[in-house]
C-alpha positions in Angstrom: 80.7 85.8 78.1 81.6 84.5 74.9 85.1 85.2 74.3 86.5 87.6 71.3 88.7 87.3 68.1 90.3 84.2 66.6 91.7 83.2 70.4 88.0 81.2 70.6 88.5 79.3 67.6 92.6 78.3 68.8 91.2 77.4 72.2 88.6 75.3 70.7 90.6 73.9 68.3 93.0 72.7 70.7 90.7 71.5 73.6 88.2 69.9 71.5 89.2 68.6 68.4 92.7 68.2 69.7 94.9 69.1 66.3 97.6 71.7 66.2 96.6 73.9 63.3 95.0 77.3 65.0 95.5 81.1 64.2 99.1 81.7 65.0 101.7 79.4 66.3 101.4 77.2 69.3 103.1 77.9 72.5 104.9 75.3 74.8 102.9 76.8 77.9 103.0 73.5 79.9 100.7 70.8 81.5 100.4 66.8 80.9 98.8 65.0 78.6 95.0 64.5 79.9 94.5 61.9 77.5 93.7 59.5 80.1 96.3 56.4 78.7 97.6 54.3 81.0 101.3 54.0 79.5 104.2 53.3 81.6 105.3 55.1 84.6 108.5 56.7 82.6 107.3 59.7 80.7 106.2 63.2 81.4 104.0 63.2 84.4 104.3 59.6 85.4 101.4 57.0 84.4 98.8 58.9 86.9 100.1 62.3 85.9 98.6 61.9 82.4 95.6 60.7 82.8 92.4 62.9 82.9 90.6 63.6 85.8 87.6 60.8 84.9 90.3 58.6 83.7 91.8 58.8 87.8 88.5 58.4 89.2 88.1 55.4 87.0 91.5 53.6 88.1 91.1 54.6 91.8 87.2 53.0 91.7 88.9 49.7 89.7 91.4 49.1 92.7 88.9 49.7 95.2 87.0 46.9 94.5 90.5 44.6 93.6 91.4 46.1 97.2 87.5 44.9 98.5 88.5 40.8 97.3 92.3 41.5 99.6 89.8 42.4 102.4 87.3 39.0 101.6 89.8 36.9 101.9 91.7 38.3 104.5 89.0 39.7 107.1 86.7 36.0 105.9 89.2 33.4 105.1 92.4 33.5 107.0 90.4 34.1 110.6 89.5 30.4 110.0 92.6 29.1 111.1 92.4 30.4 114.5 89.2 29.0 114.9 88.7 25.5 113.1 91.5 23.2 112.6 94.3 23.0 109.7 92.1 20.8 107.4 88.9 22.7 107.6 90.7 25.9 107.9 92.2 25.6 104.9 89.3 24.1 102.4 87.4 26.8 103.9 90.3 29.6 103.0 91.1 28.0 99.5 87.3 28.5 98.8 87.2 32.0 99.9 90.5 33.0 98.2 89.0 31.7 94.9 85.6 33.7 95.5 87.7 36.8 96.1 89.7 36.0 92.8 86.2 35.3 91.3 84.7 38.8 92.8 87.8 40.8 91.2 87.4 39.6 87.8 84.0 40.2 87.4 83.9 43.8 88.9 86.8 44.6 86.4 84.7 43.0 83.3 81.5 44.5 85.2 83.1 48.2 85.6 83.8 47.9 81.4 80.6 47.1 80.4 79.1 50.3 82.6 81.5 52.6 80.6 80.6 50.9 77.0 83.6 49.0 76.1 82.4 45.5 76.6 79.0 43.4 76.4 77.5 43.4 79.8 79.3 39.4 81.3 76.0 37.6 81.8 78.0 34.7 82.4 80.2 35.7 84.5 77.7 37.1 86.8 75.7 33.6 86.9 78.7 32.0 87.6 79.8 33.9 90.6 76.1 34.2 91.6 76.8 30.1 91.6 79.6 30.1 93.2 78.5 32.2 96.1 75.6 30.2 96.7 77.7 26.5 96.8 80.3 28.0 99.3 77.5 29.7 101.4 75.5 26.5 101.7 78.7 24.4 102.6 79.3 27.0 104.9 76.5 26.9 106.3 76.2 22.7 106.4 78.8 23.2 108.2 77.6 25.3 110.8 75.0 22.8 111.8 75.6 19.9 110.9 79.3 20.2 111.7 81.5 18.2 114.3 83.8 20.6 115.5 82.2 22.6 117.8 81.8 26.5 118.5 84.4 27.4 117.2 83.3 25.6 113.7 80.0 27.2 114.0 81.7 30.7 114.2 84.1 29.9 111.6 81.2 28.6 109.1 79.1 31.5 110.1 82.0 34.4 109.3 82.2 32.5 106.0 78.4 32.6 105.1 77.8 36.0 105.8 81.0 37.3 104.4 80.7 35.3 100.9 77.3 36.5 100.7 78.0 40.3 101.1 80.8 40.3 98.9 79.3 38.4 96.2 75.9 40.4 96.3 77.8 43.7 95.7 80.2 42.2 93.1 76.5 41.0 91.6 75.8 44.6 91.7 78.5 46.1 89.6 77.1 44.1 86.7 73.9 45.3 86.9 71.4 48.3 86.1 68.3 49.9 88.1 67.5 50.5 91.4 65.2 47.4 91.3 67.6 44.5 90.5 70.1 45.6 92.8 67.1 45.4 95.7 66.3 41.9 94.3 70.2 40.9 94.6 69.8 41.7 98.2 66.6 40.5 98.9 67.3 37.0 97.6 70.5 36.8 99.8 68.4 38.0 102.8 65.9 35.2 101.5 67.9 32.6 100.9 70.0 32.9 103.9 66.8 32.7 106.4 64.7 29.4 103.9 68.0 27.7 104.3 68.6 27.8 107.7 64.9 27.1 108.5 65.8 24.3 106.3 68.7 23.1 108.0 66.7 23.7 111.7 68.7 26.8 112.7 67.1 28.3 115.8 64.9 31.3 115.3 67.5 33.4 117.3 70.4 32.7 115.1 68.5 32.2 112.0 67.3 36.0 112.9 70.9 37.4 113.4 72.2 35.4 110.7 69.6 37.3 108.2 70.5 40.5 109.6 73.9 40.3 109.0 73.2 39.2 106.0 71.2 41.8 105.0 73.5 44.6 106.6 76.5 43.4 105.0 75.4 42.4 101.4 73.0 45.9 101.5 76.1 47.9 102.7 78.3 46.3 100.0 76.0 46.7 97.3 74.8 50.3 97.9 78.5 51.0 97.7 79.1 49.5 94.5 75.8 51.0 93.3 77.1 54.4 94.2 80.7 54.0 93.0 79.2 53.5 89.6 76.8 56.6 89.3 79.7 58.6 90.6 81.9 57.2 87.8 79.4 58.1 85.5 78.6 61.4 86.7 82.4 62.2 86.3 82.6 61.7 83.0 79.5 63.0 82.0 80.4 66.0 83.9 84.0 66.0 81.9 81.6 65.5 78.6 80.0 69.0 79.5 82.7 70.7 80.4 84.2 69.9 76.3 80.5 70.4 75.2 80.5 74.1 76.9 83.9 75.0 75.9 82.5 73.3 72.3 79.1 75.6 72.1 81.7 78.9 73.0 83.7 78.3 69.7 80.4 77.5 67.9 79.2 80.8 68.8 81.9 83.0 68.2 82.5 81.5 64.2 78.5 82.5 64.0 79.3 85.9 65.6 82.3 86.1 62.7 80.2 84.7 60.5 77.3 87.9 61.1 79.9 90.1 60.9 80.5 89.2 57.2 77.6 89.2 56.8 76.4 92.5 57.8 79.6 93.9 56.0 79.3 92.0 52.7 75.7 91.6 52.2 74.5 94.9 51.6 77.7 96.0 49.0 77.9 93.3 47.6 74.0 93.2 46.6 74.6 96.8 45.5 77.6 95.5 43.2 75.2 93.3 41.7 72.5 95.3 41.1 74.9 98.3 39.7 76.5 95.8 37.5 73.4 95.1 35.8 72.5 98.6 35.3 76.5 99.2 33.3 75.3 96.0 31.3 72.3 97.4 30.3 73.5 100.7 30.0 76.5 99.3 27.5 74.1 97.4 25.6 72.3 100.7 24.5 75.7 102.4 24.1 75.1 104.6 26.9 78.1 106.5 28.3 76.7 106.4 32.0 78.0 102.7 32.0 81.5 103.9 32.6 80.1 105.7 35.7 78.5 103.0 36.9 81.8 100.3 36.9 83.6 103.3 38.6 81.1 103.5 41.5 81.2 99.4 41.3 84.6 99.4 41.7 84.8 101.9 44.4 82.0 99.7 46.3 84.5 96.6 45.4 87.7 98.4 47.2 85.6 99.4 50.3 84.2 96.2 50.8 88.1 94.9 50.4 89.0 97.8 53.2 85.8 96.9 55.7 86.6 92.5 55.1 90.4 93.7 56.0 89.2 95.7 59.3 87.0 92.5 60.3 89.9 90.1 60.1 92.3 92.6 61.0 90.1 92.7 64.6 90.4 88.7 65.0 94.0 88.4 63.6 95.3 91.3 65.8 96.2 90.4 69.7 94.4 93.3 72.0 95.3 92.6 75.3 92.3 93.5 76.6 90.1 91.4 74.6 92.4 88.7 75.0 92.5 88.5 78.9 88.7 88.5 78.7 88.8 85.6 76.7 91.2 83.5 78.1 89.3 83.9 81.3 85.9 82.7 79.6 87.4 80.0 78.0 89.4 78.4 81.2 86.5 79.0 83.5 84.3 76.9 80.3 86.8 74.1 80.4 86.7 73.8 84.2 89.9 75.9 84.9 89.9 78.4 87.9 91.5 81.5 86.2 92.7 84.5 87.7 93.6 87.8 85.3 95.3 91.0 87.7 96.5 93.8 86.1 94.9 95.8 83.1 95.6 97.1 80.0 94.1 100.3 79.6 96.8 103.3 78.4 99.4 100.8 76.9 100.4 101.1 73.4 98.7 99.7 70.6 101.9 97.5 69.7 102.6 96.5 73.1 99.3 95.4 74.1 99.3 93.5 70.6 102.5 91.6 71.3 101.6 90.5 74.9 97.5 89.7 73.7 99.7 86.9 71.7 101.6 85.5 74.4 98.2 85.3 76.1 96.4 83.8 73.3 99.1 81.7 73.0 100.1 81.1 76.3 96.2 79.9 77.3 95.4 78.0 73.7 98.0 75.4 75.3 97.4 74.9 79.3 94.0 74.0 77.2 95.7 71.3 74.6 98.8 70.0 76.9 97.7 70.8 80.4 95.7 69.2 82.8 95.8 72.1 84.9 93.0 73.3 87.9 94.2 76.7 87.9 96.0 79.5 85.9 97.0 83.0 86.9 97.5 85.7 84.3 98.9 89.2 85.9 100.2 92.6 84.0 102.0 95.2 85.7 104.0 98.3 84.6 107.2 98.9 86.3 110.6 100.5 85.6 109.6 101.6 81.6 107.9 98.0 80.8 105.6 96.4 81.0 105.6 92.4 82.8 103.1 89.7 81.4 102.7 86.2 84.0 101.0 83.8 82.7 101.1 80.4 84.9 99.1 77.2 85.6 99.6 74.3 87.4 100.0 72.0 84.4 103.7 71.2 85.7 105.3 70.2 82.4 105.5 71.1 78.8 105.4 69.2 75.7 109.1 69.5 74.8 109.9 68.6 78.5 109.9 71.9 80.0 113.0 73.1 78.0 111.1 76.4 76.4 112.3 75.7 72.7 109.1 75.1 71.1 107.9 76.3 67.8 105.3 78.4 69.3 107.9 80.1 71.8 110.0 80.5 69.3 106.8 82.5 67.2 106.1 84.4 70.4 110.0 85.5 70.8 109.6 87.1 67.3 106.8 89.3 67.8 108.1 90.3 71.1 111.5 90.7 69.9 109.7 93.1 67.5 108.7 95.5 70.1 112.3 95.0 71.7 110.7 92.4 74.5 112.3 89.5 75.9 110.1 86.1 76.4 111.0 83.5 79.7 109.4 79.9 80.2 109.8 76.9 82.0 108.7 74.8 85.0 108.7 76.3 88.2 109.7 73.3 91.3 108.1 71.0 89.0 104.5 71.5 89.7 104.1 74.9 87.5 104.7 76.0 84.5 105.3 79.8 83.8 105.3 81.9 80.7 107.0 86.1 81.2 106.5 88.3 78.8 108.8 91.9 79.1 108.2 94.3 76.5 110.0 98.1 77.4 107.6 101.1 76.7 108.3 103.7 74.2 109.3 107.0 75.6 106.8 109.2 75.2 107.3 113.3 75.9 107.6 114.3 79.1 108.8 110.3 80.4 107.3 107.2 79.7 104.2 105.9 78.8 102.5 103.9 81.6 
């Protein structure tokens, strides 16, 4: 349901086009910045606390695979001491620490080019596809044709397979379709088993040896495949969410725009046409053209009365209608949003004060917040009335001290209506906004 008055427009100001500006002023309500930046640790939220959600599924995917070359040369390289001696243990780790180093650059350059900020590193790739290929063919020389025994052979061995895993899925990262990535692992599969037939390898290890190939380097690569389409499929899930919340405030200026519409068209087409009549009427000296202006200017002031009572229905808060809204539009931008309380019975100044603090209160755990839920509740109690408004955002702009401008607009129109206005974080992880606005005395007690 598409949400009513100018609160749409605010909240899709805010969310989308990310300006202050808006109906009304702008209140501190809380959350951090979801602009995704990776700044410093000092600041509001921390470096991880401010960036988006795609942004954080981004930087924990980017680490991964950094984390994937720790476990290359850990897991392939350093085992080679206890097996081989110092020498060949340590050209053997030297060549798979500089793989590793290798694989993390290229998934890093490989991880840009799949979110369009770089040309796709055809060079890199060929050079760690290079690079794979030498140290799994010494590797494997090694292996048989190698003069220090079993535990050689299973040193050489470790190394083959585990370069040629790793590099076929860093190869992966860099590429695109189902079909390339099956021909990465193919040709590993492929080379592994023509160059051992070529070196004489039995048919029992040569057939392990290609298994394990094929197991590790498929593995590896149908985990980078899937990294990637769940990176995507994050942000192109974030990019509907904004396109949603987007289409809402697009059709709720076209609802105000029919509403003009339908009040202006018709009078002022009657203006027109009456106009002309007085024209031709005075023309011919006709006193019916005085009549006619008068009924032209009496159209005029009721059109100026019926525009006033359109805007007057978007510039004024109903609490209501702005409860309803602020739920449509959280629930649009991804927000779980919970509204208790209703305000049926409460006076038409009250419930025009607190639909502020709403539209208000909501327009900015939209703009500042990078919030996963908000709970709105109004009760009655004791001769007022309470309005909660809080989210999970944590902090405000302002750094949680309540003095912005737009809490300082909201404490006038409460103070109007004799209210009091509270905000501020809440153990650090919340931020909440309390609206208390007494009830006028009505006869016979108060109204509820």
């Amino acid at each position: 349901m598409v949400p009513l008055g100018t609160a749409a427009l605010t909240y899709g100001e805010h969310r989308i086009m990310r300006t202050p500006g808006g109906a009304g002023d702008t209140a501190d309500t809380g959350g951090s910045d979801d602009t995704g930046g990776s700044g410093g640790i000092g600041g509001s939220g921390g470096w991880w606390g401010r960036k988006s959600t795609p942004g954080k599924v981004e930087a924990y995917t980017r680490w991964s695979f950094h984390f994937f070359a720790l476990i290359e040369a850990t897991a392939v390289g350093l085992p080679a001491f206890a097996q081989t001696g110092a020498g060949t243990a340590s050209r053997l780790a030297v060549a798979v620490a500089g793989h590793a180093v290798l694989c993390s650059r290229v998934s890093a350059q490989a991880l840009d080019w799949t979110r369009g900020r770089r040309e796709q590193p055809v060079r890199l790739l060929w050079a760690l596809g290079a690079v794979t290929a030498l140290i799994a063919a010494v590797a494997l020389v090694l292996r048989e044709r190698g003069s220090g025994g079993e535990d050689l052979r299973a040193a050489a061995s470790t190394v083959f397979v585990g370069v040629l895993g790793f590099g076929a899925g860093t190869l992966t990262l860099g590429l695109r379709g189902r079909r390339q990535v099956l021909n990465v692992v193919a040709g590993c599969v492929a080379g592994a088993l023509f160059a051992q037939f070529a070196l004489g390898s039995t048919a029992g290890a040569t057939l392990g040896t290609g298994l394990a190939v094929l197991f590790t380097a498929g593995g590896l690569a149908f985990t980078a495949a899937f990294s990637v389409w769940l990176l995507d499929a994050v942000y192109e899930l974030d990019e509907a969410r904004e396109t949603r919340a987007r289409l809402a405030v697009a059709e709720e200026r076209l609802r105000f725009g029919r509403d003009l519409h339908d009040v202006m068209g018709r009078n002022l087409s009657v203006i027109a046409l009456k106009s002309e009549l007085a024209v031709q009427l005075a023309r011919r000296g006709r006193a019916e053209a005085v009549e006619q202006m008068i009924e032209v200017q009496r159209i005029a002031r009721e059109s100026q009365r019926e525009v006033r009572d359109v805007v007057r229905g978007y510039r004024e808060a109903a609490l209501d209608v702005e409860l309803a809204g602020a739920q449509g539009v959280l629930t649009a931008a991804g927000i779980e949003c919970e509204v208790t309380g209703e305000a049926a019975g409460l006076p038409a100044e009250v419930q025009s004060a607190l639909g502020w603090v709403v539209r208000e209160a909501t327009t900015n755990v939209l703009r500042h917040g990078n919030a996963g839920r908000c709970a709105v509740a109004v009760r009655v109690a004791a001769g007022s009335v309470v309005l909660t408004v809080e989210n999970d955002g944590a902090k405000t702009v302002d750094g949680g001290t309540g003095g912005g401008a737009g809490l300082v607009g909201l404490r006038e129109r409460l103070t109007a209506v004799g209210g009091e206005l509270e905000a501020g974080s809440v153990d650090g992880e919340r931020f909440r906004v309390v609206a208390t606005v007494p009830l006028p005395a009505v006869a016979g007690g108060v109204a509820s």
